[in-house]
C-alpha positions as CSV (number, residue, x, y, z in Angstrom):
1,X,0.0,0.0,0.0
2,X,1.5,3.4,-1.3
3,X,-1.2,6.0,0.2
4,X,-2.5,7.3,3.2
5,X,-6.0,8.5,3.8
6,X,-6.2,11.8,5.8
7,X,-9.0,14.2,6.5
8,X,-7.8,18.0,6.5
9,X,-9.6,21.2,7.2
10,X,-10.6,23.6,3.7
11,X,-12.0,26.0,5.6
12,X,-12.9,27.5,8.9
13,X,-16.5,27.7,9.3
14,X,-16.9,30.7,11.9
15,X,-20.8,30.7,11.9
16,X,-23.5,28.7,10.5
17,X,-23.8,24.8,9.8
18,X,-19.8,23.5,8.5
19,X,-20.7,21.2,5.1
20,X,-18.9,18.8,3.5
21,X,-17.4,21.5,1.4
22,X,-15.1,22.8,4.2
23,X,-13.4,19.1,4.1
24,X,-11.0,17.3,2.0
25,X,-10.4,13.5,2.0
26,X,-7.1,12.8,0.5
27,X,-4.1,10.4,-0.2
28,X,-1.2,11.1,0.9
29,X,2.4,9.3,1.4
30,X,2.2,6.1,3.8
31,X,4.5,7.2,7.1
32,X,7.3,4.7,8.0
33,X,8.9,3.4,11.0
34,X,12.3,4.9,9.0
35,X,11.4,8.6,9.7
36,X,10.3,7.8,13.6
37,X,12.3,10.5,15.8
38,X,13.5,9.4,19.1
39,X,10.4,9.4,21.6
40,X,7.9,9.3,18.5
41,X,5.5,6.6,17.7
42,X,3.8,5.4,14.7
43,X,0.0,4.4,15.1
44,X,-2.1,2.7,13.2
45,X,-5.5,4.1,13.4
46,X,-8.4,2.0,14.7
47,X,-11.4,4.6,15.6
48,X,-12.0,8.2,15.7
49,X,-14.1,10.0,18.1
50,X,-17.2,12.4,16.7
51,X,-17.8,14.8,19.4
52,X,-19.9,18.1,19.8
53,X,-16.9,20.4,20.9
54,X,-15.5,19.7,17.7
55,X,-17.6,22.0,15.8
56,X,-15.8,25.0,18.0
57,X,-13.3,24.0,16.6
58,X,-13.9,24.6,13.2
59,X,-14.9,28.1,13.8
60,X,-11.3,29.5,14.4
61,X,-11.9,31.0,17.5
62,X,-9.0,31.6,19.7
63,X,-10.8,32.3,23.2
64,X,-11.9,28.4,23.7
65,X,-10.7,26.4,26.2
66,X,-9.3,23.8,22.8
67,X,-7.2,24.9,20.0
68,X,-8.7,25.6,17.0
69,X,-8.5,23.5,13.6
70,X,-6.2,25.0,11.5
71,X,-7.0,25.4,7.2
72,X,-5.0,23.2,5.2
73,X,-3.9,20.3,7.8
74,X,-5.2,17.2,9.2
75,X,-8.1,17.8,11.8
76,X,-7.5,15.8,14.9
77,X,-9.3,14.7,18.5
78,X,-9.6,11.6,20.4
79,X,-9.3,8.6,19.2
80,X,-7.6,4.3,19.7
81,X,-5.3,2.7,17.6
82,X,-2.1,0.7,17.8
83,X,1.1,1.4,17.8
84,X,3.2,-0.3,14.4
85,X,6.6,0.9,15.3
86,X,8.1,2.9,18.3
87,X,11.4,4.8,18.8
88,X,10.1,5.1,23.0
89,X,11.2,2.8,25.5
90,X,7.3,2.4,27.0
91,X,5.6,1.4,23.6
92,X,6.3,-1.6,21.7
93,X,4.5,-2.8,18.2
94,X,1.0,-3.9,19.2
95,X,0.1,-1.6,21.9
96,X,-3.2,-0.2,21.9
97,X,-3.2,3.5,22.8
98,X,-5.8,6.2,23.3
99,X,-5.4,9.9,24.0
100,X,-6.5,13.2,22.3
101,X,-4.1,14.1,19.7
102,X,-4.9,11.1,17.2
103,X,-4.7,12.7,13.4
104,X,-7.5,12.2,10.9
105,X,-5.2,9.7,9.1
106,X,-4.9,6.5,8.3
107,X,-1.7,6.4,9.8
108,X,0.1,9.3,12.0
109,X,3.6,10.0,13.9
110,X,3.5,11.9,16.9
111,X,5.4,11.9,19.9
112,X,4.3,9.0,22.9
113,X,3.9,11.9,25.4
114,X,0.1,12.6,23.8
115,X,-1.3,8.9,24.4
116,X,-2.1,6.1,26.9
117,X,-1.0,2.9,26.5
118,X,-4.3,0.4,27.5
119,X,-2.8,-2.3,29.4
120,X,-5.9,-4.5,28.2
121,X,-9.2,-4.4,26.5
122,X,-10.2,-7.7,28.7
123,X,-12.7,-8.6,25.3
124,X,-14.2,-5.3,24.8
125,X,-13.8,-3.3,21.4
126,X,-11.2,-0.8,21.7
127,X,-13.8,1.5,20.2
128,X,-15.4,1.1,24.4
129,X,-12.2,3.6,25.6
130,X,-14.0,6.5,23.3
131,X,-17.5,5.2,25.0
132,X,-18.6,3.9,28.0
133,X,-14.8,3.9,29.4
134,X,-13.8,7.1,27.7
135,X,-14.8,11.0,27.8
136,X,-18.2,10.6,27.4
137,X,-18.7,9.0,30.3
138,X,-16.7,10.1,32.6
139,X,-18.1,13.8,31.3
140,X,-21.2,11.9,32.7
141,X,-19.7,11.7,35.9
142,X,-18.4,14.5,36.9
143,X,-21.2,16.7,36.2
144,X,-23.8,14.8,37.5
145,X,-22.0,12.7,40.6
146,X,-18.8,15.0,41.2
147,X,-20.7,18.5,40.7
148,X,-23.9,18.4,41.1
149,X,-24.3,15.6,44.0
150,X,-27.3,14.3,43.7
151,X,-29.2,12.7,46.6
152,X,-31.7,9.6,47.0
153,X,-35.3,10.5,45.9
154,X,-34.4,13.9,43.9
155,X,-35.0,14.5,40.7
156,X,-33.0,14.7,37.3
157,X,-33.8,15.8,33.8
158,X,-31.5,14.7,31.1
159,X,-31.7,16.2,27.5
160,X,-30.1,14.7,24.9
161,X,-30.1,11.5,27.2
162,X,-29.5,9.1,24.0
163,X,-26.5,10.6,23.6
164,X,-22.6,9.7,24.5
165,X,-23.5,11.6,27.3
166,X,-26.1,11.6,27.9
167,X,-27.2,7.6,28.4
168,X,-24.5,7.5,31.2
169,X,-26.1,10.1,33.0
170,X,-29.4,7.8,32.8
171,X,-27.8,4.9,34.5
172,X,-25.6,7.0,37.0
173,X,-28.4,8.9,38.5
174,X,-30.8,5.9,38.4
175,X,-27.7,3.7,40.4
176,X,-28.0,6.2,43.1
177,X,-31.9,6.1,43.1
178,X,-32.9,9.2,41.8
179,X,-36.6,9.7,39.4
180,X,-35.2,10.7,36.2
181,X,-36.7,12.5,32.9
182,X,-35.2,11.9,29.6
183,X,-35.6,13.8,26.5
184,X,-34.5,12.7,22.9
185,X,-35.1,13.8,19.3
186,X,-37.2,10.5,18.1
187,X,-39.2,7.7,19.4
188,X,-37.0,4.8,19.1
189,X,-34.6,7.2,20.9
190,X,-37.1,7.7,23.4
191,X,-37.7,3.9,23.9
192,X,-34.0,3.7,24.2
193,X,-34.2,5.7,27.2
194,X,-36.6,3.9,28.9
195,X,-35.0,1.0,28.2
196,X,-31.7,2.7,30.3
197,X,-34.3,2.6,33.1
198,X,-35.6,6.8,32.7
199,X,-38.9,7.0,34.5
200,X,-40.4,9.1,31.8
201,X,-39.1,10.0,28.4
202,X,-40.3,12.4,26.0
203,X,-39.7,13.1,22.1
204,X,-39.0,17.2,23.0
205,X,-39.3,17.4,18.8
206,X,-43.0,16.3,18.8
207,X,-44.5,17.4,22.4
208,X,-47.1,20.5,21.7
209,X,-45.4,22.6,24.6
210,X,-41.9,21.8,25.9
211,X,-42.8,23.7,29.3
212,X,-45.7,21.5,29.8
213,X,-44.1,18.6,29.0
214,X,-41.3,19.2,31.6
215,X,-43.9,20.3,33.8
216,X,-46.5,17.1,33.0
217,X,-42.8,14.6,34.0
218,X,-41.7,16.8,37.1
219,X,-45.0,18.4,38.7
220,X,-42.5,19.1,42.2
221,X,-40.0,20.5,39.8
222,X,-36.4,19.6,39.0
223,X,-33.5,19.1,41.5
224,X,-30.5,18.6,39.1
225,X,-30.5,19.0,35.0
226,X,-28.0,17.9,33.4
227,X,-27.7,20.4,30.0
228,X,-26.8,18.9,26.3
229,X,-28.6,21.0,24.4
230,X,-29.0,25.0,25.8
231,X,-31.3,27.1,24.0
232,X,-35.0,27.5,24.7
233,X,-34.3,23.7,26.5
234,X,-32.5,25.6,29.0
235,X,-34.6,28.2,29.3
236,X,-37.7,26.2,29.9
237,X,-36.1,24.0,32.5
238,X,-34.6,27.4,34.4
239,X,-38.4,28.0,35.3
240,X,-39.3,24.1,36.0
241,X,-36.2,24.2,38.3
242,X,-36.8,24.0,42.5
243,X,-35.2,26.1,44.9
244,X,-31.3,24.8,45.3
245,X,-31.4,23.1,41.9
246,X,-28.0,22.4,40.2
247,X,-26.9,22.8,36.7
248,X,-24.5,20.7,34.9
249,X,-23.7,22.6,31.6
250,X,-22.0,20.2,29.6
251,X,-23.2,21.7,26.3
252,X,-25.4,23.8,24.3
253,X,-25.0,21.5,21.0
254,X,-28.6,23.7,19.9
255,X,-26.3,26.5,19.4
256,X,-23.3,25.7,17.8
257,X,-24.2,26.5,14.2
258,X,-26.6,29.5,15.3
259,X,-25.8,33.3,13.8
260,X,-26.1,35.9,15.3
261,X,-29.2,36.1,14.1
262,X,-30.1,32.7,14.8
263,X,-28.9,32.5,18.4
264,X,-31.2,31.6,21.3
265,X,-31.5,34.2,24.0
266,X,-32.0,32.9,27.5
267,X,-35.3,35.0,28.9
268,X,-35.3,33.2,32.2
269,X,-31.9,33.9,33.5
270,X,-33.8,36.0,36.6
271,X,-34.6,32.1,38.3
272,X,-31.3,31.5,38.9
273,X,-31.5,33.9,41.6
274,X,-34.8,33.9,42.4
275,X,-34.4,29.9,43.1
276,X,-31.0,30.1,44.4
277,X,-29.6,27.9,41.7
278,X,-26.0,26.6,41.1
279,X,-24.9,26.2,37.4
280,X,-21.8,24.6,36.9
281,X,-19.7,25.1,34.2
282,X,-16.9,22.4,33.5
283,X,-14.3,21.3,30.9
284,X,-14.0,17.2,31.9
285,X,-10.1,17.2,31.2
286,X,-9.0,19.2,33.9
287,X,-11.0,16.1,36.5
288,X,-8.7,13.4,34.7
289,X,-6.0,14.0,37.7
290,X,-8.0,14.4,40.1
291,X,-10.0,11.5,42.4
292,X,-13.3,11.7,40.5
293,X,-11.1,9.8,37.9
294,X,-10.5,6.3,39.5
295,X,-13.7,6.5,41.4
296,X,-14.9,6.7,38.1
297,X,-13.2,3.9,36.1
298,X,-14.0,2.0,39.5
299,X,-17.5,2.2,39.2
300,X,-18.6,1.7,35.9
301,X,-15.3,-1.0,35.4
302,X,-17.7,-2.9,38.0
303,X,-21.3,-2.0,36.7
304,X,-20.0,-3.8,33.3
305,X,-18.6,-6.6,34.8
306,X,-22.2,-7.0,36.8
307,X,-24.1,-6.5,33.0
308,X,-25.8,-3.5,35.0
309,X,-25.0,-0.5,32.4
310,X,-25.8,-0.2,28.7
311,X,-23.6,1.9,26.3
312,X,-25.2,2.2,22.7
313,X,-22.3,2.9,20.0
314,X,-23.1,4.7,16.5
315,X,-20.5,3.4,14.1
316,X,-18.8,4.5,10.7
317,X,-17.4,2.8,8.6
318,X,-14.3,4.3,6.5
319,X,-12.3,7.4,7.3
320,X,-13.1,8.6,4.1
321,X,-16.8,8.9,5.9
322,X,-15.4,11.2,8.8
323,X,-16.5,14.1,7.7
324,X,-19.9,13.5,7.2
325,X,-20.1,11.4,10.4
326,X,-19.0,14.5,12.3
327,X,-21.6,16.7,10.5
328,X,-24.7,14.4,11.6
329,X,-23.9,15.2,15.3
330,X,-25.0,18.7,15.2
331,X,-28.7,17.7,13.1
332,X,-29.0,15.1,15.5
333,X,-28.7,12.1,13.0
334,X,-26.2,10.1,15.7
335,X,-28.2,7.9,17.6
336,X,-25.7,6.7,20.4
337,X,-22.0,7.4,20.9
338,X,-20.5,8.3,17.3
339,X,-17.4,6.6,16.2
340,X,-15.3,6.2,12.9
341,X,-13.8,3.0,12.5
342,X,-11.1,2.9,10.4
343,X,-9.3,-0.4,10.5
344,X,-9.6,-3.8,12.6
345,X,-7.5,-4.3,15.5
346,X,-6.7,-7.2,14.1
347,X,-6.1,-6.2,10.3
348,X,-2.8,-4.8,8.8
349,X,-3.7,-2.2,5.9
């Protein structure tokens, strides 16, 4: 094999929905264990992440708390693959790694600093360290268990709770024996969500009134929400919120491609102080060294191993379908945790 399949940036997109047009799939040269620098590594890719915060960074903003994309060069985020050749003393040929720096490519050099070696996968797909085991999920921790601290018998709405995110949240807060309200964008996502074990779940795309509906699934009112979505969501749920109520903004996914002119405007931003509320804001990398971390991988390691959690994936196939795999997250055409996969484990391109 003489080419190498990467995914670069055309353009920045600094408002309004990114297309396919702002992408190029390409070959390019094959990278070799020959040109390995001492301390590099050379991966072999197996999956690429598709995640929301992505979309800042096509936008070329320089005030985020992630760099943005830059025209011209490969795009880039988290990702699993396995290492072909290695000029550092911790990686040998075989290992599986994950970390956030993994090139839209086929195949990549970087230096071994950037990734994690996984000691094992103990039978799961690799593809479960982007999912259930990965950011997602932890995200899923720390704003609902390490943050917001929710207590026996209280109340959580969830939107987006289909989601990578979202579904964890589901089965965290249920573990700890809260009543919790899902929304999703269809009806088999809805079912989904029941399924998790969500003691009501609504389509928020087909109810008559979002209000009521929040109001119909939490007469008492809501004790923590857990935000994917902002917008007139948020808004809604400000005035369904009881006094004390907590906030976990993990993301505002309704926003990202709005203009100016398109842009939601919170109205009810006069209840966080009338009902004494605590929104949290958080970026889930800066918890990794902290102890949220291992209580994390602790707990869910250990609701796997009992068969008590769920984690629906959403794979594509082919790096050359990246792009457009990226672009259904922010219409809502993901159903699950979106992934790329772009090789087997157990396949040599």
């Amino acid at each position: 094999m003489t080419t190498n399949t990467v995914v670069t940036l055309n353009k920045l997109v600094p408002s309004g929905a990114p297309t396919l047009e702002n992408f190029k799939v390409a070959a390019a040269p094959v990278p070799t264990k020959d040109a390995l620098k001492d301390g590099e590594i050379l991966v072999r890719t197996l999956y690429l992440s598709c995640d929301p915060y992505m979309r800042g960074r096509l936008s070329g903003r320089t005030d985020s708390y992630v760099a943005s994309f830059e025209a011209g060069k490969p795009i880039d985020g988290l990702g699993v693959g396995v290492v072909e050749a290695s000029s550092h003393a911790d990686y040998k040929e075989g290992d599986i790694v994950t970390g956030g720096a993994f090139k839209w490519e086929t195949r990549f050099i970087a230096s071994a600093k950037g990734f994690t070696k996984i000691p094992s996968t103990n039978g799961m797909s690799p593809a479960s360290f982007l999912g259930v085991l990965g950011m997602p999920s932890f995200t899923a921790y720390v704003g609902t268990i390490t943050l917001c601290k929710p207590k026996q018998g209280e109340t959580i709405l969830v939107s987006a709770a289909s989601g990578a995110v979202g579904q964890m949240v589901v089965q965290l807060a249920k573990a700890r024996g809260l009543r919790v309200i899902g929304a999703a964008g269809s009806d088999d996502k809805v079912q989904y969500v029941k399924d998790l074990g969500a003691d009501v779940a609504f389509n928020y795309k087909t109810v008559k009134s979002l209000g009521s509906a929040i109001k119909d699934a939490a007469p008492n009112g809501i004790d923590i929400y857990f935000d994917n979505v902002g917008g007139e969501f948020l808004d809604v749920t400000l005035k369904n919120m009881r006094p004390n109520g907590r906030i976990a903004e993990c993301g505002m996914i309704s926003q990202y491609n709005a203009t100016a002119e398109e842009a939601y405007h919170i109205q009810n931003l006069a209840y966080v102080v009338m009902k004494k509320l605590t929104i949290y804001g958080f970026i889930v990398s800066e918890y990794y060294t902290t102890p949220a971390y291992g209580e994390f991988i602790k707990e869910v390691s250990q609701m796997l191993k009992e068969n008590k959690i769920k984690y629906k994936m959403d794979e594509v196939v082919g790096i050359e379908n990246g792009p457009q795999a990226l672009l259904d997250l922010f219409e809502g055409r993901n159903f699950g945790k979106r992934v790329v996969k772009v090789s087997d484990p157990a396949h040599r391109l």
